[in-house]
Backbone as CSV, one residue per row, in Angstrom:
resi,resn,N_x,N_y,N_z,CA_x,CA_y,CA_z,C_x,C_y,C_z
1,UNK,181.126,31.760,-13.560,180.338,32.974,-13.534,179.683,33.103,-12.160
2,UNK,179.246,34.223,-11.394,179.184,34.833,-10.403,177.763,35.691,-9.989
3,UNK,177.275,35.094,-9.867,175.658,35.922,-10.179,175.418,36.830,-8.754
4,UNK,175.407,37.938,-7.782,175.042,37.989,-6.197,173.939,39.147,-6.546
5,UNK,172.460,38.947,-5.994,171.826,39.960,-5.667,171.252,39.405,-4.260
6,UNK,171.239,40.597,-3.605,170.344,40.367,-2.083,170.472,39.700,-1.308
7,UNK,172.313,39.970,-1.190,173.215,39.175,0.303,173.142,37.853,-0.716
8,UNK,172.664,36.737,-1.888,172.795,35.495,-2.329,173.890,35.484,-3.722
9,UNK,174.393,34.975,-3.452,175.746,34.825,-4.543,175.469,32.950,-5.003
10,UNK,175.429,32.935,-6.115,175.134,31.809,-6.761,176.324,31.811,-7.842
11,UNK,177.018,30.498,-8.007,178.264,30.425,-8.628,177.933,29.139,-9.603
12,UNK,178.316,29.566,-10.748,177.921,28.509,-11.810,179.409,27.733,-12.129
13,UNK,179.137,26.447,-12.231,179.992,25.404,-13.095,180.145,24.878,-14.340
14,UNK,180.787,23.847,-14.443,181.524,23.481,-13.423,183.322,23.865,-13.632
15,UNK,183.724,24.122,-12.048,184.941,24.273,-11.638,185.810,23.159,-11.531
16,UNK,186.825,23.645,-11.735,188.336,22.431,-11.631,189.152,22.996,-10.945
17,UNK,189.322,24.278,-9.972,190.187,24.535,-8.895,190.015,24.015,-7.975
18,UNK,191.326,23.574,-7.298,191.837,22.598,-6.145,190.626,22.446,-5.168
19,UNK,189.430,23.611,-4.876,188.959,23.632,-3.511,187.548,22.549,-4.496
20,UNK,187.503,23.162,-5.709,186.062,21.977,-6.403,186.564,20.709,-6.211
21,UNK,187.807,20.475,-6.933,188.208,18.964,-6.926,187.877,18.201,-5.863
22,UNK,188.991,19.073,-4.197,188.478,18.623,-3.156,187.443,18.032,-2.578
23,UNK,186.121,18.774,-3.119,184.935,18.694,-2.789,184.520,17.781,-3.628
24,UNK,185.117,17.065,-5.155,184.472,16.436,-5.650,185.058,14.965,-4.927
25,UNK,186.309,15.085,-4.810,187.090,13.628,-4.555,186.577,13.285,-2.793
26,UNK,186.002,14.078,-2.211,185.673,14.088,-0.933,184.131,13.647,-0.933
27,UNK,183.306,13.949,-1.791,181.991,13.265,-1.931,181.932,11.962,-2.195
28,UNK,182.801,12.071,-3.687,183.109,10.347,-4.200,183.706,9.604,-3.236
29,UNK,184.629,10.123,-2.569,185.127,8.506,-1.640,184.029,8.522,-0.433
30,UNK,183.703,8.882,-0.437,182.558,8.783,0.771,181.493,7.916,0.406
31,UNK,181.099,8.165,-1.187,180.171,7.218,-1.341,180.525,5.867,-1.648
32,UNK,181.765,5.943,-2.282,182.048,4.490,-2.583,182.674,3.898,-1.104
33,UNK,183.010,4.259,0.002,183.175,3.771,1.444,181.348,3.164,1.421
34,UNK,180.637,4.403,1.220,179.368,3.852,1.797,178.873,2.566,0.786
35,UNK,179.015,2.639,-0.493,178.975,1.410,-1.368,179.414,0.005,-0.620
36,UNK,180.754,-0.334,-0.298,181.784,-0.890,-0.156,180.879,-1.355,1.233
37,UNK,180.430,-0.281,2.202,179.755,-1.045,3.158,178.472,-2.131,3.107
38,UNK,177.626,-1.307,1.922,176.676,-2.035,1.534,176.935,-3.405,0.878
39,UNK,177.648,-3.383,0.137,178.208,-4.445,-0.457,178.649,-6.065,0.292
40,UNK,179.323,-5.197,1.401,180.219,-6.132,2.184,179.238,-6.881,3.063
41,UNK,177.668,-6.184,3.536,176.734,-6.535,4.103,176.417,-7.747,2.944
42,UNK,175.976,-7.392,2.068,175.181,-8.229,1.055,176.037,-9.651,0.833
43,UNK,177.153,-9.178,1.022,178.098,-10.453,0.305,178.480,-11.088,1.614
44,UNK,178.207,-10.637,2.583,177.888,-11.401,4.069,176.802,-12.641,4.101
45,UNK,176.033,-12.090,3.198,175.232,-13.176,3.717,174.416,-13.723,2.468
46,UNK,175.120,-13.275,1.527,174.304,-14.752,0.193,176.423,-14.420,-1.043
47,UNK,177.254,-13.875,-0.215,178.419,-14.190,-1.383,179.143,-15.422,-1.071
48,UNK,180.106,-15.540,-2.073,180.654,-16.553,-2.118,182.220,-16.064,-1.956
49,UNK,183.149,-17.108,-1.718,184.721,-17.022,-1.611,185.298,-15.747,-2.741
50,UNK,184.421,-15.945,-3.780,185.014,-15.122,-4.892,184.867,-13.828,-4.931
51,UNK,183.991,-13.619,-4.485,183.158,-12.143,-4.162,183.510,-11.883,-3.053
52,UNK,184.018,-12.040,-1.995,184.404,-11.727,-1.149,185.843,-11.324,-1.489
53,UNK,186.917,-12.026,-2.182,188.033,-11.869,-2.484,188.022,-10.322,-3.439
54,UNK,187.462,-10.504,-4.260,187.037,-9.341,-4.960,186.654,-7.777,-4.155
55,UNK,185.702,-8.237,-3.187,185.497,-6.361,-2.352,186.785,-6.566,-1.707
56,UNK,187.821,-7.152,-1.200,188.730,-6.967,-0.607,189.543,-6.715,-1.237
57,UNK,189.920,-6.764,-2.581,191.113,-6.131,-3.501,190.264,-4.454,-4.010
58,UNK,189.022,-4.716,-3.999,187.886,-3.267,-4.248,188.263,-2.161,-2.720
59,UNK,188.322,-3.147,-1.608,188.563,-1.958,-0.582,190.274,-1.494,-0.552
60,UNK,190.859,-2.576,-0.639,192.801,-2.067,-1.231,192.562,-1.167,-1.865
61,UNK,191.887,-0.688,-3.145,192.149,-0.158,-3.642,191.407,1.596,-2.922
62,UNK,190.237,0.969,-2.524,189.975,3.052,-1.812,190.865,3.131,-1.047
63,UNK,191.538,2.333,-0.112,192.811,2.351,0.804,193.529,3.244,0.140
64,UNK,193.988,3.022,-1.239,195.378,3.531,-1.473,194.797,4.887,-2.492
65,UNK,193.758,4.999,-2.918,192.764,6.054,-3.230,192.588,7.180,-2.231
66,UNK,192.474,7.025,-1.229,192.614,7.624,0.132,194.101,8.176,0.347
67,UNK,194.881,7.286,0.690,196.135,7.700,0.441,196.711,9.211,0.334
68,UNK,196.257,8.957,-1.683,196.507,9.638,-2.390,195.790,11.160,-2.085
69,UNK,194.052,10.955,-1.520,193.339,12.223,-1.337,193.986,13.105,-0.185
70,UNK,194.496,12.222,0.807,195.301,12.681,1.792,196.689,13.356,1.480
71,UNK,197.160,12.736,0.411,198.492,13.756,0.326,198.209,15.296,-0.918
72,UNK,196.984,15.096,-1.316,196.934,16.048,-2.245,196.120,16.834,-1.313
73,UNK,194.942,16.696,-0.762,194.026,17.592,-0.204,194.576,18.198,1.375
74,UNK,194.782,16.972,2.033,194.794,16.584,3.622,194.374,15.992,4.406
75,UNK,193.829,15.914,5.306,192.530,15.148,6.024,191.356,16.143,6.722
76,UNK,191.317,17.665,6.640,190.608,18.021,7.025,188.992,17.686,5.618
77,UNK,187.996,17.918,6.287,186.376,17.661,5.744,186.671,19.245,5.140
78,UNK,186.511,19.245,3.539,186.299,20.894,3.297,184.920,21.256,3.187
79,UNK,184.338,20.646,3.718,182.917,21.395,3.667,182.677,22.148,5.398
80,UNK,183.785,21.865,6.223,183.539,22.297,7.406,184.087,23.964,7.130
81,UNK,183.235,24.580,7.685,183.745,26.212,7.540,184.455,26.530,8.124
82,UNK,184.741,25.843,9.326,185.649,27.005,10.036,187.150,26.390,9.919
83,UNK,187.488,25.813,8.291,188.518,25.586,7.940,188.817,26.129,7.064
């Protein structure tokens, strides 16, 4: 639904066309990159062999998560406008 008075257009959800998805799968891997960084800090300096083995099969996997966002979306940022 589509609400616009006074030049403001407000759009209600939630959406499942390609450009929402985009925007959703483009937030999420961003945060779990930023997770994955935090993580990798922490387990720097109090983890063990096991936990370490573990974020490294955890980062394989946004690797190939990525991949995938890349062949469905692309690599451009869709929140940039002048795309």
């Amino acid at each position: 639904m589509r609400v616009e008075q006074d030049g403001v257009s407000l759009v209600f959800g939630p959406h499942t066309d390609e450009r929402a998805l985009g925007h959703a799968w483009f937030s999420l891997e961003h945060a779990g990159r930023l997770t994955e960084f935090v993580m990798a800090l922490v387990i720097d300096e109090f983890g063990t062999d096991e936990t370490r083995a573990k974020l490294r099969v955890l980062a394989g996997e946004n690797a190939r998560l990525r991949g995938i966002a890349i062949e469905r979306f692309g690599r451009d940022n869709p929140f940039n406008e002048s795309a």
